[in-house]
N, C-alpha and C positions, 0 to 999 in steps of 0.2 A: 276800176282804178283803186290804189290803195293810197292811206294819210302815207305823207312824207316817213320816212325809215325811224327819226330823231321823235316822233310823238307814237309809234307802235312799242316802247319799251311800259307800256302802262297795262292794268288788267285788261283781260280778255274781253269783256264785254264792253268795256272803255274802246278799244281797236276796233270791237265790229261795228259800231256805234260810228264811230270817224270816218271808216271806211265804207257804211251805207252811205252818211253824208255826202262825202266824198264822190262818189257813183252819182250824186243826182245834186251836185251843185250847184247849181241854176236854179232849180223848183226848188229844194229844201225839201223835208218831211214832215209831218204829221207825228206823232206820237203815236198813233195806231199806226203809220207804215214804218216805222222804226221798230215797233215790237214785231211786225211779221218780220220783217228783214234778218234784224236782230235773233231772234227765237229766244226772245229769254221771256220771263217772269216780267210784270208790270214793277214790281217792288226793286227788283236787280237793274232793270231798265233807266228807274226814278235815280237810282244812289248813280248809275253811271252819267247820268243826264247832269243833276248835281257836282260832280268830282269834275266834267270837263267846262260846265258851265264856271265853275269858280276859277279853273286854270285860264279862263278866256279861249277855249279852243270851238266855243258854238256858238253862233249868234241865236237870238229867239224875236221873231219877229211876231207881228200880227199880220195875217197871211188873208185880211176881212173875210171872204164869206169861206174858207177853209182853217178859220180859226189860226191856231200858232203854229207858226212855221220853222222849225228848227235849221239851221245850217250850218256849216266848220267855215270856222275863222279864215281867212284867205290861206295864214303862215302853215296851214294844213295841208292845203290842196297843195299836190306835186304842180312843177311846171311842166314837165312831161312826164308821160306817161311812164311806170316802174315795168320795166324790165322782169319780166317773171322768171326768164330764163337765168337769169341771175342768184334766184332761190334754189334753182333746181339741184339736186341732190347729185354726189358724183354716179352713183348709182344708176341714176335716172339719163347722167349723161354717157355712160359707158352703152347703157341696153338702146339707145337711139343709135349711135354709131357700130354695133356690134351687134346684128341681130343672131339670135338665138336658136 
């Protein structure tokens, strides 16, 4: 699942950040499972963590014996699920109906 349409206009590592979130909204993250998810740098990871945490778009909890637990603000998570088909390319939609 991916963050709502109106908070993916933000940097790229900012979105894959929302959208692991996103994916495990109930349990929340880790900071080591956001950098595997994520694949970035610890440092690029930090500034992204920073720039949503000041927007209000992640809560940070104490997660006790799993230390802090990261998660996206409610106003993030879709109500239903996004439509992927929706993204799809015309391209992508011509070679599904016209095989080649």
């Amino acid at each position: 699942m991916k963050a709502k349409r109106e908070y993916r206009n933000r940097a790229e590592t900012e979105v894959a950040v929302l959208d692991a979130l996103v994916d495990r909204v109930d349990d929340g993250m880790t900071v080591f499972e956001l950098r595997a998810a994520v694949e970035v740098g610890i440092d690029e990871l930090e500034q992204a963590l920073s720039a949503l945490k000041e927007d209000d778009l992640i809560v940070v909890e104490s997660g006790g014996s799993e230390g802090v637990v990261i998660k996206p603000d409610e106003r993030v998570v879709p109500d239903a699920p996004v439509d992927d088909e929706a993204e799809q390319s015309i391209g992508d939609w011509i070679r599904e109906r016209i095989p080649f």
